[in-house]
C-alpha positions in Angstrom: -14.5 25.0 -23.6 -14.3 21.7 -22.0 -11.9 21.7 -19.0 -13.1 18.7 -17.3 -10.6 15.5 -16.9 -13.2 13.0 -16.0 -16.2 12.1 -17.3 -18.4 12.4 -14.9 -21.3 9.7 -16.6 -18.6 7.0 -15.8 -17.2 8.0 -12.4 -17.1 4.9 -10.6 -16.2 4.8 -6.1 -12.6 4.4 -6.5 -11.8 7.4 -8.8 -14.5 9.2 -6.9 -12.5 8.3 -3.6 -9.9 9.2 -4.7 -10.7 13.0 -6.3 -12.1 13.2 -2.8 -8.9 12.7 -0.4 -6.1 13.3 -3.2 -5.8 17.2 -3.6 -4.9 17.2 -7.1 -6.7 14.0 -8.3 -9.8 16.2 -7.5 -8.4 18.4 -10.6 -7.3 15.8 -13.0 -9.0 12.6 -11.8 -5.3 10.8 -10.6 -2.8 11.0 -7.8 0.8 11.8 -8.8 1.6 8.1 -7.6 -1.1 6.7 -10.3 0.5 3.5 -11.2 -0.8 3.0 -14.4 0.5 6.4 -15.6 3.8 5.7 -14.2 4.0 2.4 -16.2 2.4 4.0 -19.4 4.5 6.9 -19.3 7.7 3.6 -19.5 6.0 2.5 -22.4 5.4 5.5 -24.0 8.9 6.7 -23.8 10.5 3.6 -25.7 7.7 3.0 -28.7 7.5 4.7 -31.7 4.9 5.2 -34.7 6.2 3.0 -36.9 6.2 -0.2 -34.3 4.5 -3.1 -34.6 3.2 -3.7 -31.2 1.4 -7.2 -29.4 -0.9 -6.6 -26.2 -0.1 -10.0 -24.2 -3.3 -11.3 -22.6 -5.0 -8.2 -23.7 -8.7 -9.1 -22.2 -11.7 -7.4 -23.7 -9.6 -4.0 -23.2 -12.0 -2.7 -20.4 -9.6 0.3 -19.8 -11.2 1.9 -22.9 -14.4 2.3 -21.8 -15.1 2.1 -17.8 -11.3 3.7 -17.3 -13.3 7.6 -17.1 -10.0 9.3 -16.3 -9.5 10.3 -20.3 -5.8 11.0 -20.1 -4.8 7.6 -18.0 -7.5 5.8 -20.9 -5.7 7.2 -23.7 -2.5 6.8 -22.3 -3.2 3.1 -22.4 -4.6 2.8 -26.1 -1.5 2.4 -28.6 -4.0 2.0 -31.4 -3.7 4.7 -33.8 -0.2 5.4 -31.5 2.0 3.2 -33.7 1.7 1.0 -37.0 -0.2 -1.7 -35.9 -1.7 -3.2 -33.1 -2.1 -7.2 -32.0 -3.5 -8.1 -29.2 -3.9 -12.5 -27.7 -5.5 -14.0 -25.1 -6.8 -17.2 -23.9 -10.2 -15.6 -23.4 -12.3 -15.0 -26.3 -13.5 -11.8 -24.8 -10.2 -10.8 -26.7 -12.2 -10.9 -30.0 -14.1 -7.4 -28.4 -11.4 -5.4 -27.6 -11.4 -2.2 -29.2 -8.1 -1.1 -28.6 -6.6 -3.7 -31.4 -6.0 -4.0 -35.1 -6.5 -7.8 -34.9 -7.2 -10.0 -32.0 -6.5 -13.8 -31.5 -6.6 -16.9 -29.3 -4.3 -19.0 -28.5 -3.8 -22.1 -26.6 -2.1 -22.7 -22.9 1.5 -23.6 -23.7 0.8 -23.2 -27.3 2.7 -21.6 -29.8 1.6 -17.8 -30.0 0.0 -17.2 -33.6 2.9 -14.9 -34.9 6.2 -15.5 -36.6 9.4 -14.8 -34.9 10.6 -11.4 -34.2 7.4 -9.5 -35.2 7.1 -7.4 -32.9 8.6 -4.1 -31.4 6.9 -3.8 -28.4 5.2 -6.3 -26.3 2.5 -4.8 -23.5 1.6 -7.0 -21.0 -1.1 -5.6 -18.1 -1.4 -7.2 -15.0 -1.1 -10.7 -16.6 1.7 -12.4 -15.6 0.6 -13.3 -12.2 -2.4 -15.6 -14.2 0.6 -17.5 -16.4 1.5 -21.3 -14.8 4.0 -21.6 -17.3 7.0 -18.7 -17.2 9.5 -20.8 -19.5 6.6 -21.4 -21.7 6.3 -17.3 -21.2 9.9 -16.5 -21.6 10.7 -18.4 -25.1 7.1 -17.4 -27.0 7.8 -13.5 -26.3 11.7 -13.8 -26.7 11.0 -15.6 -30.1 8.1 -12.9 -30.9 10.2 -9.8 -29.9 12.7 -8.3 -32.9 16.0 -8.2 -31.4 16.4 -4.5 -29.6 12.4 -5.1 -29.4 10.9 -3.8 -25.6 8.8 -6.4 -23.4 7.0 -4.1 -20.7 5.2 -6.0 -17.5 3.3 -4.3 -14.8 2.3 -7.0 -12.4 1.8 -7.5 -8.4 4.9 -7.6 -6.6 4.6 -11.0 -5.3 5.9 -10.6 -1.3 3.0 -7.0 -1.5 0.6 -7.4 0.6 -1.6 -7.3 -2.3 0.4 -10.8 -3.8 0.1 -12.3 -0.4 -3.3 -11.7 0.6 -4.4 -13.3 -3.6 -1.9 -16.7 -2.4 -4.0 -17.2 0.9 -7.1 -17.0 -0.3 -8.1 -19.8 -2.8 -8.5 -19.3 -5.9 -12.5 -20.2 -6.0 -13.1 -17.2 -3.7 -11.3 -14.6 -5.3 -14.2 -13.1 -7.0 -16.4 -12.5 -3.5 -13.3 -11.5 -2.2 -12.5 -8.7 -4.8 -16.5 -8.3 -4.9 -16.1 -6.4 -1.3 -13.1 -4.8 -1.3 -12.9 -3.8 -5.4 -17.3 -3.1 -5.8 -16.0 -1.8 -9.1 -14.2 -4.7 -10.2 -16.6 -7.4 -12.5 -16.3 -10.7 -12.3 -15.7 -11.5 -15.8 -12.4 -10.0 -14.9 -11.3 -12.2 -12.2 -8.9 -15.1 -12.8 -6.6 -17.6 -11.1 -3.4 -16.6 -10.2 0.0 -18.5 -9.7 2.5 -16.2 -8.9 5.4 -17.8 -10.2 7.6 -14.9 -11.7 6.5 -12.4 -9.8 9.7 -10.9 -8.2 12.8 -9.4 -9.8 15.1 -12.7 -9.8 12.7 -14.9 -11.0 12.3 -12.7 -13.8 15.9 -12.9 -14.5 15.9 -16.0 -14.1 13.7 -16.6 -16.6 14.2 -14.2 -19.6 17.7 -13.2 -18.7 19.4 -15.0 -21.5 17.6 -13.4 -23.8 16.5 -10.1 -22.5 18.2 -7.4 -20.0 16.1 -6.9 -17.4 14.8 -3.5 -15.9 12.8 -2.8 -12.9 11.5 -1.2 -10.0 8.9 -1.6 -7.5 6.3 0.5 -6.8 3.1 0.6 -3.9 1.1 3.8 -5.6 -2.1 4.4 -4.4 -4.6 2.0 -2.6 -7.0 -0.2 -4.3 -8.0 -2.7 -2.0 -10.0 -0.1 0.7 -13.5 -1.3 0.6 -14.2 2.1 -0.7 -13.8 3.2 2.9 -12.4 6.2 3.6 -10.5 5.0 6.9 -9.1 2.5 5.1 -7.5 4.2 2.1 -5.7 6.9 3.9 -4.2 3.5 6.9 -3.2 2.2 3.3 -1.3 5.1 2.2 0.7 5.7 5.4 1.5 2.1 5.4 2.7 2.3 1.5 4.8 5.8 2.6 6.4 2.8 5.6 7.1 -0.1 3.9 10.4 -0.8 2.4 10.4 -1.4 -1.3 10.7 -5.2 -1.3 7.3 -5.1 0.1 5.7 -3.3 -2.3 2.6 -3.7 -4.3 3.3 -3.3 -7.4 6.7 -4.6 -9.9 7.2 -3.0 -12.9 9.7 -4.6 -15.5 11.1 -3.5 -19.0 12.7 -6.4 -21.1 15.1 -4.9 -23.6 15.6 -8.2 -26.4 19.6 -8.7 -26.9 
């Protein structure tokens, strides 16, 4: 019987770190304070099987095949999970994305290829940080979204130090940056980033005339350690100090009205 809860072929530093100084990541691959299950687990509890769901900025879906914790992987794959899957993106890596029924492109500022109030759900992962635009963000996905319909962000909190370190450093450098501290991280999954809705007023700023707004902030577990050892467990003492405003992570759930 097959008990294991990684696969080992695909282990890559981080998760390796990790099973290494987490006690019971080194049983089922991720910490307790895994922020992609916490967000998922959001998700998971508001769709249902008949939903019609879009994947905002959905990227070649790298998750499904380098992610080698199976449960976290899975947990981020609605296809096969509900009716149908969408999935857009500027990128034409979009187009490879195995985790959607249909993929398309669409242009900066554009209208999004879908008529109004076709979706459910709308997943967006670590994307809105990239977006220049948040009006142009904030009328597409409330004109997309069914009324009742969920819009679930997970995004940097911009004032983490994560957020801060990204606006200091220009943009051009961010992939030898992330190169050294992320070894695991390509580069064909780097982009610019703007930051401009990237705390919880601006988000109700923006889509709070058409959506109520949900959140809460969250550091999790390091990321950005070099893979040193050191470094990781300074990191976690620091996320166990600092108060919530500061911390990495912001998850927000859009309820449409």
């Amino acid at each position: 019987m097959k008990t294991e809860a990684v696969d080992e072929p695909h282990t890559n530093s981080k998760v390796a770190l990790e099973r290494r100084l987490i006690s019971e990541a080194g049983a089922t691959g991720f910490s307790h304070q895994d922020q992609q299950i916490a967000f998922y687990s959001q998700v998971a509890a508001l769709i249902h099987p008949e939903d019609t769901l879009l994947d905002f900025g959905a990227g070649r879906g790298e998750w499904c095949y380098e992610d080698p914790v199976r449960y976290r992987r899975n947990l981020q794959i609605f296809k096969g999970r509900v009716a149908f899957v969408d999935g857009c993106d500027v990128d034409p890596a979009v187009k490879s994305n195995p985790s959607l029924d249909r993929a398309e492109l669409f242009e900066p500022g554009g209208r999004l290829p879908y008529e109004d109030g076709r979706f459910d759900a709308v997943v967006s992962r670590y994307v809105f940080e990239h977006l220049p635009d948040p009006e142009w963000t904030a009328r597409e996905l409330a004109r997309v979204t069914k009324p009742g319909g969920w819009v679930f962000v997970i995004t940097p909190n911009k004032w983490g130090y994560v957020a801060l370190v990204s606006r200091l450093v220009p943009n051009r450098l961010h992939s030898k940056l992330l190169k050294a501290i992320q070894p695991h991280r390509k580069e064909e999954d780097v982009f610019p980033t703007h930051y401009r809705v990237n705390t919880p007023a601006a988000f109700k700023r923006h889509f709070g005339q058409d959506f109520d707004v949900f959140y809460y902030r969250t550091s999790g577990v390091p990321s950005y350690h070099f893979g040193n050892a050191f470094m990781f467990r300074m990191w976690q003492l620091a996320h166990r100090l600092m108060p919530p405003q500061l911390a990495t992570g912001l998850f927000v759930l859009m309820r449409r009205k």
